[in-house]
Every structure is written in structure tokens, then in C-alpha cells.
C-alpha positions in Angstrom: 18.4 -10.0 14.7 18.9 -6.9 12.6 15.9 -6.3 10.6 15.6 -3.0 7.9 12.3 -2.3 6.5 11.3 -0.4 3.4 8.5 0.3 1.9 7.7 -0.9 -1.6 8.4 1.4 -4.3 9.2 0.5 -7.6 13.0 0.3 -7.5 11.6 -2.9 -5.1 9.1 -4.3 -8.0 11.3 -7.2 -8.7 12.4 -7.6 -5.4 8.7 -8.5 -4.1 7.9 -10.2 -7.2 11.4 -12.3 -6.7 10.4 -13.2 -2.9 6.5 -14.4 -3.8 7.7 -16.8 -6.3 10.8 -18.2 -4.3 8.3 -18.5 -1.2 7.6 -21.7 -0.3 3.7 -22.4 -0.1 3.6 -25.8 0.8 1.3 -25.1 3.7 -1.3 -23.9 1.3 -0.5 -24.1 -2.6 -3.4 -22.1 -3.7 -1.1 -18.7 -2.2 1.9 -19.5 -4.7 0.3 -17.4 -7.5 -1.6 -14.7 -5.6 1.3 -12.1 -5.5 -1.6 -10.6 -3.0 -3.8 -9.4 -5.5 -6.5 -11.4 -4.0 -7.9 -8.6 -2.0 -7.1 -5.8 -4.7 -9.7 -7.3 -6.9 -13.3 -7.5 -7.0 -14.0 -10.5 -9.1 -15.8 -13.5 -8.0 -14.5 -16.1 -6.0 -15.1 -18.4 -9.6 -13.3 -15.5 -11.5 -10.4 -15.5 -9.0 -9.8 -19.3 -9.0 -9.5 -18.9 -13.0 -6.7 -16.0 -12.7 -3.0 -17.5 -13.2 -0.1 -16.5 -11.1 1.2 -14.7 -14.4 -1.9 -12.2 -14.7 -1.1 -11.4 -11.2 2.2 -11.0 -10.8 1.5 -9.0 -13.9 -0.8 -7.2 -12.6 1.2 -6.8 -9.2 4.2 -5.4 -10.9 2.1 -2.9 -12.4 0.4 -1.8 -9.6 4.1 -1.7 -7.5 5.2 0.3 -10.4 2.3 3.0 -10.6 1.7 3.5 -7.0 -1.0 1.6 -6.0 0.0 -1.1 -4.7 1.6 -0.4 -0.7 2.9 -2.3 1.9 6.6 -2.9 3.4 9.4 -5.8 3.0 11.4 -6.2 5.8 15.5 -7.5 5.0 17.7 -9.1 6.9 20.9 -8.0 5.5 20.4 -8.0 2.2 17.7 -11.0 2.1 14.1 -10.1 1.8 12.8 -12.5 5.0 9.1 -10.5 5.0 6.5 -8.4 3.2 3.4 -6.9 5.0 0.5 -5.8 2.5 -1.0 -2.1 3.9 -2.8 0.0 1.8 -5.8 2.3 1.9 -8.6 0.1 3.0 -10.2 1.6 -0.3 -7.8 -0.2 -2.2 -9.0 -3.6 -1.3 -12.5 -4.2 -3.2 -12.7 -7.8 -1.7 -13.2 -6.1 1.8 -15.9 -4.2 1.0 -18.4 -7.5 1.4 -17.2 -8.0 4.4 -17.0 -4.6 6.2 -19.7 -2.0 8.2 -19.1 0.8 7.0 -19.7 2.6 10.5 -16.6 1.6 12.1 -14.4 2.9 9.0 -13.5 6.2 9.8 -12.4 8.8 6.8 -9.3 8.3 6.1 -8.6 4.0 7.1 -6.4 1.9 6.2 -5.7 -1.6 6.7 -3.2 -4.3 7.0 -4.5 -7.9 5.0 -1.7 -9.9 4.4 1.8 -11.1 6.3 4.0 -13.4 4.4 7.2 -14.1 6.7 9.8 -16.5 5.2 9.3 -19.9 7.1 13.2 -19.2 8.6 12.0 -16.0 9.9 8.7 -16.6 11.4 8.2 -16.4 15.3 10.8 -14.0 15.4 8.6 -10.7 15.7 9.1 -9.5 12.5 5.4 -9.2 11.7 4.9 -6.8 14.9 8.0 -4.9 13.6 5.9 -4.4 10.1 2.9 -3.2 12.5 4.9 -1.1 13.9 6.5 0.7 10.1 2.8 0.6 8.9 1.5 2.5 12.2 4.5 5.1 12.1 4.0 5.5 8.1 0.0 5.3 8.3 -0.4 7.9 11.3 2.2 10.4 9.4 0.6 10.3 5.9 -2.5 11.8 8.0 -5.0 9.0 8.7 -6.9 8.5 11.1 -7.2 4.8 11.4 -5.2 1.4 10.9 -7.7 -1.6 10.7 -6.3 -5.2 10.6 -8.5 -8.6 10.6 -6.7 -11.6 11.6 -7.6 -14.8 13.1 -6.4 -17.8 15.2 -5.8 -20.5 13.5 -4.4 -22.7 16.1 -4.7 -26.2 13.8 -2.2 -24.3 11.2 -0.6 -21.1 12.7 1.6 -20.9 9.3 -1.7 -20.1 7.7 -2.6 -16.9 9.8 -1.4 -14.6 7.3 -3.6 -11.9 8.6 -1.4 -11.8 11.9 -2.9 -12.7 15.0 -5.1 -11.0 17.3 -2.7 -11.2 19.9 -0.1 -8.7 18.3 -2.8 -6.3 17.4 -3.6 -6.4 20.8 0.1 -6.1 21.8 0.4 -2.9 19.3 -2.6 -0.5 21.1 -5.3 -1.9 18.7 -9.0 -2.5 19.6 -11.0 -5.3 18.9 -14.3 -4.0 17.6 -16.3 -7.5 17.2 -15.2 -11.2 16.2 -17.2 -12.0 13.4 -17.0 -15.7 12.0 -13.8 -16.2 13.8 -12.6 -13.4 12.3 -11.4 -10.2 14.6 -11.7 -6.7 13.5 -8.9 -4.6 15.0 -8.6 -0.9 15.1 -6.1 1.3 16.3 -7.3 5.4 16.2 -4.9 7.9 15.6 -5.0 10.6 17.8 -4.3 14.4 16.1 
């Protein structure tokens, strides 16, 4: 399968915003009006639950458009099939709770979210968006990409975090399983 991948920029804005609200979320409902902002914020569980898909598609598209927001789409032909969420593990306030600051090293960043179109999953798309965020990541001068999937073997169309199998596959490390969640690092060597 021929598979291009680009990162967002804004010329992509309503390219992404187009795919998120044509995905189909059956599988888990609550997703169909995160436009992945989820993780870019740092309000309360309570606060997030009382956002609407507008404010953060909204807010989404502004991010795209100034900068902020990163990540890649992956096309097949001319169809979006994929989008991988990769930013500067900075950018994602919601981590923060979650994270030792120990094993982030200087300049990290971090892949939270997959979302592969249900005709292209299984395929190895996801480890081909690994694979743009290590090459893009690694040249821009960090020093580390972190992921933090899980298994979710009840509901594998739910491990949108990727699974720690294709970290694994990809060079990265597991530093420690914490609640069933796996911390994966792969170092950049300079």
C-alpha cells in the first residue's frame, strides 16, 4: 500500500479538522469531539467533560494554524487514512500529572495519540508515523521521543496510544509499566 505522510501545517488545518469529524467513533463516542486537544489542556477532568467538540475543533484549528499544534497525517492517494499527534512533550499539560520528571531528558518529545481510519488499521501505518516522527524529532535536535501506550486486548480499536509492541519494534525502551500503562523511550544519539 502506498502511504505519503506530511506533517501538519496549516495549508492541512481543514484537512485534519475534515478527517476527525468524518471519523467514525463508534468504539468510544466520547473521542468524536476531542479533535486531540485532550492532552493540550490542563483543565479538570469536570472542565474537560463540559468542553464541546466546537471549542475544540476551534481551538484545534487555531493551534494548527499558529504552530503549536504538531503531528503527521498519513494519505493514501489523496485520502487522509491516519493522523499521529507528536509534539514537544511540554506541549501536553495533561501529562505533566502523570510524568517523573527524571526520565525526561532536555529536549523530549512525545507521541499521545493514533487515530487510523477503521479501513486502514492493522496495516502498519501507525509504525510508519513512528517512524516520520523519529526521522523529524531526531533532526529538529532532540534528544528524546517518549510514547505511553497500552494493551488493551478486550478493545484493541481503543489503543490509541499505539501498542507497546511497535515501540518495542521501533528501538524504544520501556522504562516502567505503571497502571498498565508503558512508558517508552527511544534516545537519540548525537
Amino acid at each position: 500500500m502506498n502511504i505519503t505522510i506530511k506533517p501538519l501545517s496549516p495549508d492541512l488545518a481543514l484537512t485534519y479538522i475534515d478527517y476527525l469529524e468524518k471519523m467514525d467513533f463508534q468504539h468510544a463516542p466520547d473521542w468524536s469531539g476531542c479533535f486531540c486537544r485532550f492532552y493540550h489542556s490542563a483543565c479538570t477532568d469536570l472542565q474537560w467533560k463540559a468542553r464541546t467538540p466546537e471549542e475544540n475543533k476551534a481551538e484545534a484549528f487555531s493551534a494548527i494554524q499558529e504552530g503549536s499544534m504538531k503531528g503527521f497525517l498519513a494519505f493514501h492517494d489523496d485520502q487522509c487514512v491516519a493522523w499521529v499527534n507528536a509534539n514537544n512533550i511540554k506541549a501536553y499539560p495533561k501529562l505533566q500529572e502523570f510524568l517523573d520528571l527524571p526520565i525526561i531528558l532536555p529536549q523530549t518529545a512525545c507521541i499521545v495519540c493514533f487515530v487510523i481510519h477503521p479501513q486502514f488499521r492493522n496495516q502498519g501505518i501507525a509504525r510508519q508515523l513512528i517512524d516520520a516522527c523519529v526521522l523529524a524529532y531526531e533532526n529538529e535536535g532532540y534528544d528524546a521521543l517518549m510514547g505511553f501506550p497500552f494493551e488493551n486486548i478486550n478493545s484493541p480499536e481503543k489503543a490509541y496510544h499505539g501498542t507497546p509492541k511497535m515501540y518495542l519494534e521501533k528501538g524504544f525502551e520501556c522504562l516502567e509499566e505503571r497502571e498498565g500503562i508503558f512508558m517508552m523511550r527511544k534516545v537519540f544519539k548525537k
